[in-house]
N, C-alpha and C positions, 0 to 999 in steps of 0.2 A: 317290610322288605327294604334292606337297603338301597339307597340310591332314586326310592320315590317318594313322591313327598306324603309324609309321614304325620303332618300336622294338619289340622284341619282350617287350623287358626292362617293358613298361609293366604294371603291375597296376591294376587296379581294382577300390578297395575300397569295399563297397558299407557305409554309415554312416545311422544315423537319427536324426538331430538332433529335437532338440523344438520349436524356432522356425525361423524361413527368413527372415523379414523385421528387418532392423535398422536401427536409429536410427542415422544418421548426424551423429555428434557435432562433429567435427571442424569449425572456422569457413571451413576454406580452401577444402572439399568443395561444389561446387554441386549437391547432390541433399539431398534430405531420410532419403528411406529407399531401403536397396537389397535385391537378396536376390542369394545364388550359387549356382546348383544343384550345383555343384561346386567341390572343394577342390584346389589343384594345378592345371597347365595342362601339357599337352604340347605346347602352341606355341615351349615353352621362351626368349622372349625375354630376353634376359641381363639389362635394365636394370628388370624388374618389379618393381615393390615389393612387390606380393602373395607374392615368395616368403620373404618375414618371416615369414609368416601360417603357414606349413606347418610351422613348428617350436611353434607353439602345439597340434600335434597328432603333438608324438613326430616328428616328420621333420623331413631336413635341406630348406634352402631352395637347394641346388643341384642334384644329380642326381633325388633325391626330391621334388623340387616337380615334374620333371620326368616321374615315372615313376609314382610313386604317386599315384593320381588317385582323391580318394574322393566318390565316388555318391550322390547325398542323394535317393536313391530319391522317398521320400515329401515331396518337395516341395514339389511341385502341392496333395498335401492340406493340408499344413501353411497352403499361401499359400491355399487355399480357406477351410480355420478361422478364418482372419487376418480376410479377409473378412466373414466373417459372426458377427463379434464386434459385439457392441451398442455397445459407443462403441469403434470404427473411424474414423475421419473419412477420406473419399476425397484422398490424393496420390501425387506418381506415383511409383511405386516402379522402382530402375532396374536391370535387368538387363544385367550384372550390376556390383560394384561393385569387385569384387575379381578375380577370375580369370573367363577367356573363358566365357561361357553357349553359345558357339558352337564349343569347341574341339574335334577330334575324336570324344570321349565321347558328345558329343550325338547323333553319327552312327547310335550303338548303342543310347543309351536315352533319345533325344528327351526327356528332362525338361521342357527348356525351350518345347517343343512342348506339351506337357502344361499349363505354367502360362501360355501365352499362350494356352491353350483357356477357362483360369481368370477370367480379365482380362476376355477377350469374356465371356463367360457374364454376368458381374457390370457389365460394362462399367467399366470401373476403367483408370483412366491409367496405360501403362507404358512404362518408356523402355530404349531396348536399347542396350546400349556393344559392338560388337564390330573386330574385325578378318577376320572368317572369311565367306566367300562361301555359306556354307553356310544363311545367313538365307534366301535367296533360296528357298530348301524350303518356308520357311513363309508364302511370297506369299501364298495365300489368308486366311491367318489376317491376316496385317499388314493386306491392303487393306479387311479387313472393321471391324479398330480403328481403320483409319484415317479408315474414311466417319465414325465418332461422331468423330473426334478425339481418341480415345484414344491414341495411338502416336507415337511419334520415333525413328527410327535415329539412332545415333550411328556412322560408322564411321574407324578407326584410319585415319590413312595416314601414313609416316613418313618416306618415302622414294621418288623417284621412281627408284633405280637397284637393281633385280635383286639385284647383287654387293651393296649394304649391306644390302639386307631382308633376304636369308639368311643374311648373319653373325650381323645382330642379332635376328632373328626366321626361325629357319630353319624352321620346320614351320606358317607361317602360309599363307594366302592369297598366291598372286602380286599383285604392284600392278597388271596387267592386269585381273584379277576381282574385285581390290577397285573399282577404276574402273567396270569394268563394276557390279557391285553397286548404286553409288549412282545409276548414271544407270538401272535395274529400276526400281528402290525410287523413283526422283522421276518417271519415265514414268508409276507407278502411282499417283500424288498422293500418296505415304507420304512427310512430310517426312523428309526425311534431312540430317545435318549430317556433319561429317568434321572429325575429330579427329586435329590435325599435333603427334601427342606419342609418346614425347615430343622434344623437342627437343633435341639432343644439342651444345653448340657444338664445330664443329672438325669434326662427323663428318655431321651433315646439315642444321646450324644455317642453313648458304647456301641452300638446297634452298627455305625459308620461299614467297617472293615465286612461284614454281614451284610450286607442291604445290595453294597457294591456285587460283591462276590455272586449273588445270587439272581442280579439285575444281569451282570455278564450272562450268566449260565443261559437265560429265559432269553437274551438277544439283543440284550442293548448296544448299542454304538460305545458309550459312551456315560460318566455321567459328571453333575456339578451338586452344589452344594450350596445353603446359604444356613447363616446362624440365625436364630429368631430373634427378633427386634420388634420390642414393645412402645411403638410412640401413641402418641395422642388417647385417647379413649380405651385401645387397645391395655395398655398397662393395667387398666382400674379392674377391667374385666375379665386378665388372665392370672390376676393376683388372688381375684375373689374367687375364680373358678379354682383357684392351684390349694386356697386354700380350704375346700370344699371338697377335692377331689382325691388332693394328696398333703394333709395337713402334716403330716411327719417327716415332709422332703420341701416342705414349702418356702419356708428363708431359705435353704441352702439354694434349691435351685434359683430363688432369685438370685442369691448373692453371685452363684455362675455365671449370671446371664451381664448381672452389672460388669464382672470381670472382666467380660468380652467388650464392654462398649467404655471404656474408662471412668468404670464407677457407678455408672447409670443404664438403666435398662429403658430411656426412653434418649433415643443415641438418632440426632438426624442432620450427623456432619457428612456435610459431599465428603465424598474420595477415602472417609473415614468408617463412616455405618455399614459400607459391607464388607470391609479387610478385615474389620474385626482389629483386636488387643489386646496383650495381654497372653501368659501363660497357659488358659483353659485355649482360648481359638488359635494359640500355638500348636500344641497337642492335636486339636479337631485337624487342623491344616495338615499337624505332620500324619494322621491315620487318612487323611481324602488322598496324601501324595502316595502313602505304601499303596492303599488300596488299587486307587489307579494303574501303580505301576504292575500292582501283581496280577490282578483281572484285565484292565484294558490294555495292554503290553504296543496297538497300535488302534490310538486314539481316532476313531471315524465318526469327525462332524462333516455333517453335511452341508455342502456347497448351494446354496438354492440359486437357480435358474433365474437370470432375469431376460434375456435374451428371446424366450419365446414372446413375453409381452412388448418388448424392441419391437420385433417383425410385425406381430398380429396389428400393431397398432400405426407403423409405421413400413408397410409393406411395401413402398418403392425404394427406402433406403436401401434393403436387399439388391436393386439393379445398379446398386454404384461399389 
């Protein structure tokens, strides 16, 4: 069944980090700070970048990104500490920024249930990235951050055809339940946006003007977009996957992807790796601009609330 874990070979190693919350450095990144409850995903999507990240902890970024999955138990406390630090200033912190908050693991040890109990408590803005149907668990929690304005879903959708989601992301969410997902989550005034990344040219680059169209329909606010970008370890293993999977489209689509990054498809210049370049991410840009314009006609992001964690935390300022 999709979306549970599938492998037997999977381990889960439980780990206790001393921080949860990170400054996101990077200029290309729209988030300020993110946190990941977990290390690793068994969603296994071939074109992830977060599987670089797994070899900063002793494992490979292919079958062991996959399989070793480590636990950051004490999360919830760590992101409650964070909080109740004297110069905290309140922003939204986005769940998660690297690997799924939502991926099967959670099924077992609800972390991510834990620090969205954290968030309400404190009332603190937080914003969730996933691909995984499994949010929909925490409906009570979202619509209760959602009445302050604390909350945004972001949800994946990469594809509207079955046959590509499960090459590229075989242990995810069906695109049925991702659908269904966001039209829950906007039924319940929880803004939800939808996230058509990445974008692969050659393999689901046409899909653009469709994906929007149909994301509007189900209730999205809004959506964005990012091109796939193959750096570090990631390249070796979407070349060998691409040419395994789709041996008759294989150069071409690299060759699209290099076109997008000036030649190369392992591209990790600031201010340049996410504009993109070039003729093919001309095209992608001018169908994300019609699309937009013809579906989302009055673009609604969401504003998150910092104000209630102000007061709660600093409740005499209110008498001045």
């Amino acid at each position: 069944m999709e979306g549970e874990n599938l492998s037997k070979k999977t381990e889960y190693i439980r780990v206790f980090p001393k921080s949860i919350v990170n400054k996101v450095s990077s200029p290309d990144v729209p988030m300020e700070y993110s946190m990941n409850p977990y290390q690793g995903c068994e969603h296994g999507c071939i074109y992830c970048y977060a599987r670089n990240t797994q070899e900063y902890w002793g494992y490979s970024a292919g079958l062991d990104f996959e399989q070793k999955i480590l636990v950051k138990e004490n999360a919830s406390q760590l992101l409650e500490n964070k909080l109740r630090t004297k110069n905290w200033r309140a922003a939204t912190i986005v769940l998660s920024g690297n690997t799924d908050c939502y991926q099967p693991a959670e099924r077992i040890y609800k972390i991510t249930r834990a620090c969205l109990e954290v968030f309400l408590k404190y009332r603190h803005p937080v914003g969730i990235i996933t691909k995984n149907s499994l949010v929909l668990r925490d409906l009570d929690l979202l619509e209760e951050l959602a009445r302050y304005g604390l909350v945004a879903v972001n949800i994946s959708l990469t594809s509207l055809s079955e046959g590509t989601r499960r090459i590229l992301e075989p242990r995810t969410s069906s695109i049925s339940k991702r659908l269904k997902t966001i039209k829950v989550l906007s039924d319940a005034n929880i803004p939800v946006n939808c996230l058509l990344a990445p974008i692969i040219p050659g393999i689901n680059s046409h899909e653009i003007i469709n994906l929007a169209k149909i994301a509007s329909e189900y209730g999205a606010h809004t959506f964005g977009y990012t091109i796939v970008r193959l750096n570090g370890r990631v390249a070796d293993l979407f070349k060998d996957w691409l040419s395994k999977t789709m041996p008759d489209k294989a150069e071409k689509v690299l060759s699209l992807i290099s076109s997008c990054h000036g030649g190369s498809i392992n591209n990790s210049r600031f201010g340049i790796r996410q504009k993109r370049e070039g003729p093919i991410a001309s095209q992608i840009h001018s169908m994300a601009k019609t699309a937009k314009s013809k579906y989302f006609s009055k673009e609604r992001l969401a504003n998150l609330n910092t104000e209630h964690y102000k007061n709660l935390k600093n409740p005499q300022q209110t008498l001045f």
